[in-house]
N, C-alpha and C positions, 0 to 999 in steps of 0.2 A: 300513444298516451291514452290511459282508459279512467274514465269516471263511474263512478257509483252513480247508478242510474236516478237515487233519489238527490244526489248532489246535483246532479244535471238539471233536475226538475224544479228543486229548488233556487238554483242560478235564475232559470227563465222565469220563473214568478217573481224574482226580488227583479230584472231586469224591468219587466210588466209594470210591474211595481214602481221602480223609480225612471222609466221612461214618461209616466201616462200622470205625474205628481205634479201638485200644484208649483212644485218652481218650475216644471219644464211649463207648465200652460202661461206662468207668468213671462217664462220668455218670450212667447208668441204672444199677449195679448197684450191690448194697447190701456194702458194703464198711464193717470193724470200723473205727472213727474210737479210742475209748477215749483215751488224753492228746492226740490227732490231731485234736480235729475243727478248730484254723483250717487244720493242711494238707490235710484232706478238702474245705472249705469253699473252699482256694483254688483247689484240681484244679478242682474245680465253676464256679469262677469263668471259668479257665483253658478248660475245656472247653465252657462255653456259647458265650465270645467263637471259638471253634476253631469252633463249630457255627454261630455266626452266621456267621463267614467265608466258610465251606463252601456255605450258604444264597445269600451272595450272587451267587458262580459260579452255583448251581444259577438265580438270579434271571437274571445276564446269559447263561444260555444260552436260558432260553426268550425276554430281550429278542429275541435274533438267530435265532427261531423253531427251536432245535434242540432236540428232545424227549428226555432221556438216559433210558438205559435206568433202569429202579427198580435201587435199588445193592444190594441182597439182603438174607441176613444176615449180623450179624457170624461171625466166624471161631467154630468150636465150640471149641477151645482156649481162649477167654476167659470162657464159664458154669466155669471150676474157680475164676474169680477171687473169685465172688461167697464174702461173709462170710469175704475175708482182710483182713489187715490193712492197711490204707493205706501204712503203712512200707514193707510187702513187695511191694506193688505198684507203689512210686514209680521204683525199679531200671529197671522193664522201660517204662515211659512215659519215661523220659529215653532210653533207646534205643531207643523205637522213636521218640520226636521225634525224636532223632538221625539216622533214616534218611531220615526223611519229608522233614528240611532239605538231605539231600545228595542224593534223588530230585527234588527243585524244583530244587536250586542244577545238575540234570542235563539240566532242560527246556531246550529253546529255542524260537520260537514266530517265523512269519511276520509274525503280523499287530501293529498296533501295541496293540490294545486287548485283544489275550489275553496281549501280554507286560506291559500295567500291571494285567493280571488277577495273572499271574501272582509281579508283583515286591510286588504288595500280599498275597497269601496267603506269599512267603516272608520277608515284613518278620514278618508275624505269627507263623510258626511259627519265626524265630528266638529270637524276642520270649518266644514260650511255652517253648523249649527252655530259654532260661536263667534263666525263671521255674523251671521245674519244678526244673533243676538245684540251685538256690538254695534249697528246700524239702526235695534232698535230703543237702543240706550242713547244714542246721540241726538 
């Protein structure tokens, strides 16, 4: 199986990308839940399946032997989040789903198997956007 080297590249940045996001940082940090915890417990839910996604790219890149760089750390802007309220963090994970969906819906990809890479990570992060949105409507 052979990939166009700039679909390969591109894979590992969107990988980058949505390993090093503020849902995944929300899943590790300890944020106040208090009458929240099924919306805390859904984000968690929300964000494992975002995490196993992201796993699977990082899986079909080393099928097609390409080794990505280690994605780093998160952004330091997001240790202020820790021990805020779930409420007050819901805002800013529906916009940044929001970009994440309109940064995929901006890829395009040669090969055939980086674009069902790709059409399968943006089924899911629409799928999540309007999970989360619906959590911040309740």
């Amino acid at each position: 199986m052979t990939i166009p080297a700039t679909d390969a590249e591109r894979l590992a940045a969107i990988h980058r990308r949505e390993s090093r996001s503020l849902l995944q940082y929300v899943r590790e940090a300890s944020l106040y839940a208090g009458r929240d915890k099924d919306t805390l417990a859904a984000i968690h839910r929300i964000a494992q399946e975002s995490a196993t996604l992201s796993e699977s790219v990082l899986d079909y890149l080393e099928k097609i032997r390409i080794a990505p760089a280690d994605p780093g750390s998160f952004a330091m802007n997001f240790t202020d989040l820790n021990f805020t309220a779930v409420r007050s963090v819901l805002p800013k994970l529906v916009d940044e789903q929001r970009r994440e969906v309109a940064a995929l819906e901006g890829e395009s990809f040669a090969g055939e198997d980086a674009k069902q890479v790709l059409a399968g990570l943006l089924e899911s992060n629409r799928k999540h956007l309007r999970e989360l949105e619906a959590l911040g409507a309740g």
